[in-house]
Jmol script that loads the backbone (N, CA, C; Angstrom):
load data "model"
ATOM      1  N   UNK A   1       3.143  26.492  70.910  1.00  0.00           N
ATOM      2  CA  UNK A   1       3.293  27.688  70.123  1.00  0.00           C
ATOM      3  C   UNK A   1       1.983  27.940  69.385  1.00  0.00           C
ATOM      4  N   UNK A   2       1.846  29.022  69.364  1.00  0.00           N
ATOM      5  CA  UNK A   2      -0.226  29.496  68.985  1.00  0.00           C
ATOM      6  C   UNK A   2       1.038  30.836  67.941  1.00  0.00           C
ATOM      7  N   UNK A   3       0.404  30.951  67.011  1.00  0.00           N
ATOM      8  CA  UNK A   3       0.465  32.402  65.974  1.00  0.00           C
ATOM      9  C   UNK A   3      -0.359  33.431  66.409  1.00  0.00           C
ATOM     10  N   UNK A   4       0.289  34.459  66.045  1.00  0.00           N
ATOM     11  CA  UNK A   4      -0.598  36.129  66.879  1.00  0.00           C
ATOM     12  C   UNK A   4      -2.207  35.909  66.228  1.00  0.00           C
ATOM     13  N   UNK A   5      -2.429  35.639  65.540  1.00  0.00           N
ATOM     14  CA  UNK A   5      -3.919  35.102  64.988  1.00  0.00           C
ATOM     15  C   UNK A   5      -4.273  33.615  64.190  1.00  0.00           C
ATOM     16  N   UNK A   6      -5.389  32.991  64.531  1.00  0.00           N
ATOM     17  CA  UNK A   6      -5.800  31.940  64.211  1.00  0.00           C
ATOM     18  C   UNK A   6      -6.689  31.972  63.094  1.00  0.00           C
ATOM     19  N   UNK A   7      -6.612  31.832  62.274  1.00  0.00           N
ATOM     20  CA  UNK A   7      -7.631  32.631  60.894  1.00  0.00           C
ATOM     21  C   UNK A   7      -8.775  33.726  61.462  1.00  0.00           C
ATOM     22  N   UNK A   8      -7.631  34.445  61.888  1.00  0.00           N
ATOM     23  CA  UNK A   8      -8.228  36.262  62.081  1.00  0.00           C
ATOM     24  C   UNK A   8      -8.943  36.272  63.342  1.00  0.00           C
ATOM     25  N   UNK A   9      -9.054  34.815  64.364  1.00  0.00           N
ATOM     26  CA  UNK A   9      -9.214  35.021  65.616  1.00  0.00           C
ATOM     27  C   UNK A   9      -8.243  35.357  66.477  1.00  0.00           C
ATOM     28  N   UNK A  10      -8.576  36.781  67.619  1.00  0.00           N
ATOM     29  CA  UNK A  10      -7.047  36.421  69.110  1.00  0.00           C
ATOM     30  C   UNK A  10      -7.511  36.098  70.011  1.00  0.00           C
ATOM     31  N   UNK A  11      -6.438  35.797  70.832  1.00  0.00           N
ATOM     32  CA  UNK A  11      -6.534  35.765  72.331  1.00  0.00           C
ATOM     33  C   UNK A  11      -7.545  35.922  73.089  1.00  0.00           C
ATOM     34  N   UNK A  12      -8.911  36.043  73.748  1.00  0.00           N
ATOM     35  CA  UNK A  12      -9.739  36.307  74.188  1.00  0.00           C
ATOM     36  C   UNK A  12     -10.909  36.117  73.653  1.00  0.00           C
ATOM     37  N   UNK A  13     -11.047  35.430  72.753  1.00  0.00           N
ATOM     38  CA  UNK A  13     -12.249  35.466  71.248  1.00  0.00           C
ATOM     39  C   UNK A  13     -12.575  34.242  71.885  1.00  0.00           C
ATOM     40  N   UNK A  14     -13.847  33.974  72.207  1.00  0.00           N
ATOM     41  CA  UNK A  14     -14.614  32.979  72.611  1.00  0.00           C
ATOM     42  C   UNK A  14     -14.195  31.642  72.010  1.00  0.00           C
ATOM     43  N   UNK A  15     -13.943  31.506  70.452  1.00  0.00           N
ATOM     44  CA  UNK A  15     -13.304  30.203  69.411  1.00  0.00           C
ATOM     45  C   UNK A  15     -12.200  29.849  70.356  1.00  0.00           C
ATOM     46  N   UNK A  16     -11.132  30.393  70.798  1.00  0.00           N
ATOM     47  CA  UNK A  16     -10.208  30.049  71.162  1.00  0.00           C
ATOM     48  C   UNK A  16      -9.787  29.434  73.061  1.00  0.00           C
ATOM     49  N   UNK A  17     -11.092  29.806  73.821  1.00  0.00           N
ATOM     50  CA  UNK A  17     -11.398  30.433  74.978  1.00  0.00           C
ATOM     51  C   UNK A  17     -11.181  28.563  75.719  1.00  0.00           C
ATOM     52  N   UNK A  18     -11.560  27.016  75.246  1.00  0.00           N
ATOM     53  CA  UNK A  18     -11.349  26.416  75.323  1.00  0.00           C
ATOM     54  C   UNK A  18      -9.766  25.631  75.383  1.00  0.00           C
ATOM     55  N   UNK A  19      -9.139  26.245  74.320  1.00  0.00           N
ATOM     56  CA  UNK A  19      -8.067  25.823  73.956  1.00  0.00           C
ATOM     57  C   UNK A  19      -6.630  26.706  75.082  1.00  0.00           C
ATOM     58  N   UNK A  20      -7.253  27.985  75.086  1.00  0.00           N
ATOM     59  CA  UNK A  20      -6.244  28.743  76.058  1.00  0.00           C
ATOM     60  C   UNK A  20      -6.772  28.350  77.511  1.00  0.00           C
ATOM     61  N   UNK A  21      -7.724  27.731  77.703  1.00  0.00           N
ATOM     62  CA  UNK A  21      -8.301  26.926  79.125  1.00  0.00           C
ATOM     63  C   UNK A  21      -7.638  25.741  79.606  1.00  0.00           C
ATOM     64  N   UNK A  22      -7.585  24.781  78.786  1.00  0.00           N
ATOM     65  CA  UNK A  22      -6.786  23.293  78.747  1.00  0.00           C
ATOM     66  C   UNK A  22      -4.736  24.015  78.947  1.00  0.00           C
ATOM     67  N   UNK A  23      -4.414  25.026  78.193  1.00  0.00           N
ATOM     68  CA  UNK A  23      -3.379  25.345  78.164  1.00  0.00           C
ATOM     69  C   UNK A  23      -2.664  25.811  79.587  1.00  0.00           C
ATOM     70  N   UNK A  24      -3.321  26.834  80.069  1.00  0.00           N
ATOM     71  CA  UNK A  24      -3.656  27.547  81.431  1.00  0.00           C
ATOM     72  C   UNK A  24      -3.809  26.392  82.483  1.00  0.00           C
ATOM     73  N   UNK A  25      -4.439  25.479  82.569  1.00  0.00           N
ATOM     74  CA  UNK A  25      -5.335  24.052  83.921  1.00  0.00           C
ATOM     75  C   UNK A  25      -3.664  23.327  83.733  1.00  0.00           C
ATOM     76  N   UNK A  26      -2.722  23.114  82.623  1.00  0.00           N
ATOM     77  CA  UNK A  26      -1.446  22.221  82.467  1.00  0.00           C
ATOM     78  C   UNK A  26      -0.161  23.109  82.840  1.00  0.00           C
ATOM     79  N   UNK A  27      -0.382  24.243  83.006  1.00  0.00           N
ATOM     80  CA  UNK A  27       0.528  25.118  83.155  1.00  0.00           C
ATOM     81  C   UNK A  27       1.541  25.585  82.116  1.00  0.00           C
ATOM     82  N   UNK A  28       0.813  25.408  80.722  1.00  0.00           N
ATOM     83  CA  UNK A  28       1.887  25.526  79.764  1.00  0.00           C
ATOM     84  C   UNK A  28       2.222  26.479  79.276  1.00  0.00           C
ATOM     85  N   UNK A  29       4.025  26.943  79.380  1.00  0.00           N
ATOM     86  CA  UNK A  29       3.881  28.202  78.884  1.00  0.00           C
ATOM     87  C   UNK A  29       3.201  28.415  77.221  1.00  0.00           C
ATOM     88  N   UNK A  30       2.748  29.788  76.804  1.00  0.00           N
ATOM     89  CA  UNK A  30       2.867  30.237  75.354  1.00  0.00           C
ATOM     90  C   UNK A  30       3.514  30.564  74.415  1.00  0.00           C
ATOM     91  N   UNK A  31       4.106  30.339  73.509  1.00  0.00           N
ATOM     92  CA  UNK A  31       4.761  31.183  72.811  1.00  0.00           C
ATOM     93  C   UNK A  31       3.947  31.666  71.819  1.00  0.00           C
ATOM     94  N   UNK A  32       3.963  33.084  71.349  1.00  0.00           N
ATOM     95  CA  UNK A  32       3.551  33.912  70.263  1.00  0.00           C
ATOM     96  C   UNK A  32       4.244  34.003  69.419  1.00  0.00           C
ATOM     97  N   UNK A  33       4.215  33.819  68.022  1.00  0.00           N
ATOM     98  CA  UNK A  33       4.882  33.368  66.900  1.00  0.00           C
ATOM     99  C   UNK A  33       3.851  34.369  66.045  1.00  0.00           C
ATOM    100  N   UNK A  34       4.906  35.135  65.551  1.00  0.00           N
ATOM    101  CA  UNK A  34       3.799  36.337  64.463  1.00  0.00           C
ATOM    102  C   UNK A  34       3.439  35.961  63.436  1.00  0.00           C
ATOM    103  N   UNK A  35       2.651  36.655  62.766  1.00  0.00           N
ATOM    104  CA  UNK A  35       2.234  35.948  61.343  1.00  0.00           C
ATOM    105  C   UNK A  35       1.273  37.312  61.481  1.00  0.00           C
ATOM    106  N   UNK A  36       0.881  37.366  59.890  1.00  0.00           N
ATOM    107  CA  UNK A  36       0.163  38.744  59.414  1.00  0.00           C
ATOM    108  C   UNK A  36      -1.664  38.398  59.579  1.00  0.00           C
ATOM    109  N   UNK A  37      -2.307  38.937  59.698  1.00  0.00           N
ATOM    110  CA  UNK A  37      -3.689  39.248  59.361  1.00  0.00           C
ATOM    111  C   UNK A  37      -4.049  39.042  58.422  1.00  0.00           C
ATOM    112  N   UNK A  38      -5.163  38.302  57.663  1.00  0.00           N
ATOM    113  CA  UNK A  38      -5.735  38.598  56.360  1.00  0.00           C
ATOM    114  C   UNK A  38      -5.596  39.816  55.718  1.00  0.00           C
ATOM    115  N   UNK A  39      -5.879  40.782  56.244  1.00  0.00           N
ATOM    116  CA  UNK A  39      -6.331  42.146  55.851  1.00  0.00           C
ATOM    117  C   UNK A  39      -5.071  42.367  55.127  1.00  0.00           C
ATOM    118  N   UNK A  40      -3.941  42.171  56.172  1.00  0.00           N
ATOM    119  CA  UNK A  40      -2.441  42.565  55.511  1.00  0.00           C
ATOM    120  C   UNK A  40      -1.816  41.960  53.894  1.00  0.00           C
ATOM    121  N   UNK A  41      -2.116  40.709  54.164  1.00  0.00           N
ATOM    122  CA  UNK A  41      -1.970  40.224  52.840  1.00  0.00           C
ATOM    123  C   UNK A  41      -2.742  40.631  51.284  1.00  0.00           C
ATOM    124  N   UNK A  42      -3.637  41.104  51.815  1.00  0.00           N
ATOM    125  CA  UNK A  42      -4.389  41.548  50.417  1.00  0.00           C
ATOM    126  C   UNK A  42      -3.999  43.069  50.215  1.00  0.00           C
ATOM    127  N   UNK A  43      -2.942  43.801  51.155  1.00  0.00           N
ATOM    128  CA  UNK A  43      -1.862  44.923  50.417  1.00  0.00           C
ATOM    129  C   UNK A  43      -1.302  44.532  49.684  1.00  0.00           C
ATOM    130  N   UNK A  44      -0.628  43.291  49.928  1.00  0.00           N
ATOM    131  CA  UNK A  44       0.478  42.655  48.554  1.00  0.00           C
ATOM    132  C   UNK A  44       1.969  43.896  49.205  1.00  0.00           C
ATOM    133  N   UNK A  45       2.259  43.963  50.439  1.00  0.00           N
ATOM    134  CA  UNK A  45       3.746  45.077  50.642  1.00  0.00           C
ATOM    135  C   UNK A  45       4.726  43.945  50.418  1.00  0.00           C
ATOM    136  N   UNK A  46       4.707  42.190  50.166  1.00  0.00           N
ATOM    137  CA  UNK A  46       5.713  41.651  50.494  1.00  0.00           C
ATOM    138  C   UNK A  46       6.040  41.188  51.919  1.00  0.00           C
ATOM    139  N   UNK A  47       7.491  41.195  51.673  1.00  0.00           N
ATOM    140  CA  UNK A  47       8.303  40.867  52.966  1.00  0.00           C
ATOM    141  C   UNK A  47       8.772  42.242  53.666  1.00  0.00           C
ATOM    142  N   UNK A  48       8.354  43.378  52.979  1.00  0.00           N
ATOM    143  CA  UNK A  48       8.296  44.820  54.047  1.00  0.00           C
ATOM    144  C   UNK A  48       7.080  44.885  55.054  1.00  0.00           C
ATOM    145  N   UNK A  49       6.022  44.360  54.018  1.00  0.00           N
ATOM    146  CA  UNK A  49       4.590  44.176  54.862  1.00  0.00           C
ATOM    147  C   UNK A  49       4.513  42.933  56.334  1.00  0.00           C
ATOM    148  N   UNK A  50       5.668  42.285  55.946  1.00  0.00           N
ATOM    149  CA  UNK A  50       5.624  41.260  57.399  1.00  0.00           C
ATOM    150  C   UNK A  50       6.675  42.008  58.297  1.00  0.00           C
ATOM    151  N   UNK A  51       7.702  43.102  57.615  1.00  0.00           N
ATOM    152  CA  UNK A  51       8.313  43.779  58.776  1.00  0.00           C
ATOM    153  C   UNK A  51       7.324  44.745  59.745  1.00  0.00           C
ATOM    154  N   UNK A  52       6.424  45.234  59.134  1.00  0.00           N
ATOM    155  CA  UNK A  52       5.513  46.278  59.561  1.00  0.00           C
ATOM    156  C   UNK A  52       4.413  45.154  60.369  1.00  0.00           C
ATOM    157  N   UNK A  53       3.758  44.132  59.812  1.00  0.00           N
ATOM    158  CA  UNK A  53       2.744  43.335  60.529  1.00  0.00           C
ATOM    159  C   UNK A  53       2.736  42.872  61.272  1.00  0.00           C
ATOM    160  N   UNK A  54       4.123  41.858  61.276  1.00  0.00           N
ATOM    161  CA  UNK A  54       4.363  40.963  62.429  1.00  0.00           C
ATOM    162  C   UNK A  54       4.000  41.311  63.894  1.00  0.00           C
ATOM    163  N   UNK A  55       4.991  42.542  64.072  1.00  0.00           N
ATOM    164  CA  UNK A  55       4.722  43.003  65.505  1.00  0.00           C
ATOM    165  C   UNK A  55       3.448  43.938  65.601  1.00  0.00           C
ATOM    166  N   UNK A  56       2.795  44.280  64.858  1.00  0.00           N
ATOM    167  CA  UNK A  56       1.438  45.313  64.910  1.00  0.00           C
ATOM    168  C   UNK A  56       0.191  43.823  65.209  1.00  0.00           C
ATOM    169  N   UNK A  57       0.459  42.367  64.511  1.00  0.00           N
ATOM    170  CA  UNK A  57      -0.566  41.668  64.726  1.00  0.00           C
ATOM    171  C   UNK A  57       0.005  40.720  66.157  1.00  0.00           C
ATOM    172  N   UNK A  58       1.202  40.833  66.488  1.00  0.00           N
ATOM    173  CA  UNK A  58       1.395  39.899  67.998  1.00  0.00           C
ATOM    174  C   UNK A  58       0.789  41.174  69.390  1.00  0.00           C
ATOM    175  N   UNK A  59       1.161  42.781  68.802  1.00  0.00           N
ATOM    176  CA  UNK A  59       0.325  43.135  69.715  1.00  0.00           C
ATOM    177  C   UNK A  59      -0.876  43.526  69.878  1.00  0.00           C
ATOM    178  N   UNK A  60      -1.545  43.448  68.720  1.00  0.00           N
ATOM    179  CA  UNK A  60      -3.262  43.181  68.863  1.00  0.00           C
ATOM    180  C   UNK A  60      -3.667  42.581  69.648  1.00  0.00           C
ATOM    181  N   UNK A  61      -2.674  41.085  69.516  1.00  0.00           N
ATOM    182  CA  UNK A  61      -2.733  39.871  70.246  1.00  0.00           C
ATOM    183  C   UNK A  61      -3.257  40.093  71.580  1.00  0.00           C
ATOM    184  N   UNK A  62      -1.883  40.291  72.141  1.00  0.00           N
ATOM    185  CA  UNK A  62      -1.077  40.245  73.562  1.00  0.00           C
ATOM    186  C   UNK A  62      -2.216  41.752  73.983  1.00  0.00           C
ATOM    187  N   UNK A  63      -2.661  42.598  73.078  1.00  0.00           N
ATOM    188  CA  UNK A  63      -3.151  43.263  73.988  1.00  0.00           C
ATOM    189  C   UNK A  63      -4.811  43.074  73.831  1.00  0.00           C
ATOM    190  N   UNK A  64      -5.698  42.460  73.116  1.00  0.00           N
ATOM    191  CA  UNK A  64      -6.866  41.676  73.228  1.00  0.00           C
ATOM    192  C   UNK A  64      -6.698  40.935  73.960  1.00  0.00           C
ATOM    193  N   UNK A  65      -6.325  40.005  74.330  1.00  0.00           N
ATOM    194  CA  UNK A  65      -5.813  39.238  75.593  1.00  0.00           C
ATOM    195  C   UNK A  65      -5.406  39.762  76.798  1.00  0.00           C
ATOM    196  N   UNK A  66      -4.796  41.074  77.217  1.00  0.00           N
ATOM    197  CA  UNK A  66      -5.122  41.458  78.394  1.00  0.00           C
ATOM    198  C   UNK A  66      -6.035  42.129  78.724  1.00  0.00           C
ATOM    199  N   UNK A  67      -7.164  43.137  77.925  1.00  0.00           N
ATOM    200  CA  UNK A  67      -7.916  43.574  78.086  1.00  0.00           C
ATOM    201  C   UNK A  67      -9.562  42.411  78.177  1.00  0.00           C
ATOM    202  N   UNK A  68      -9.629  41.194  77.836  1.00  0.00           N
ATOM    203  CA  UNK A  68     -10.042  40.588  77.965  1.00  0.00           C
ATOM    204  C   UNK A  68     -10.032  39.516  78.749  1.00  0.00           C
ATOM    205  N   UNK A  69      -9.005  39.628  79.588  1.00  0.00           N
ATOM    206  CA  UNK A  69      -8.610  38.558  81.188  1.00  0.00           C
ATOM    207  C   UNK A  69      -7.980  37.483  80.892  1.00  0.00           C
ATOM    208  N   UNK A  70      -7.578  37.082  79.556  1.00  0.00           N
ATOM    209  CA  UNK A  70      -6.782  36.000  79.425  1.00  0.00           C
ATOM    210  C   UNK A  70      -6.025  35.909  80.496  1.00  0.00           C
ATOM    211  N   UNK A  71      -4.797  36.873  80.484  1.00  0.00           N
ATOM    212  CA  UNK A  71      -3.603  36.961  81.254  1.00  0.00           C
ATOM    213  C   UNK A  71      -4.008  37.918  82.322  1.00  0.00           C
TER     214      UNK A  71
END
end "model"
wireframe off; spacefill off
backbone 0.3
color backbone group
């Protein structure tokens, strides 16, 4: 299980490009587990702000990662 960002790195970001390599060569699936952005937290919306983030930062994710050949 990997979170939609790694202190504000995704999917396709060179930092991570090792780790989703070893993952990929073992055949392991992923799971995406949301979690907010820096940026989001310094709104201060709360627990409305993780209804709105969650899924806006897993598909940053999921879609930096396909536009970048992960998947």
């Amino acid at each position: 299980m990997l979170t939609s960002n790694v202190g504000g790195h995704y999917f396709g970001q060179p930092y991570l490009e090792p780790v989703l390599a070893e993952l990929a060569r073992r055949e392991v699936p992923v799971f995406v587990h949301p979690t907010e952005c820096r940026e989001a937290a310094e709104l201060n919306f709360g627990r409305v702000g993780s209804i709105v983030e969650f899924p806006m930062d897993t598909g940053r994710n999921i879609t930096n990662a396909i536009l970048t050949g992960v998947f």
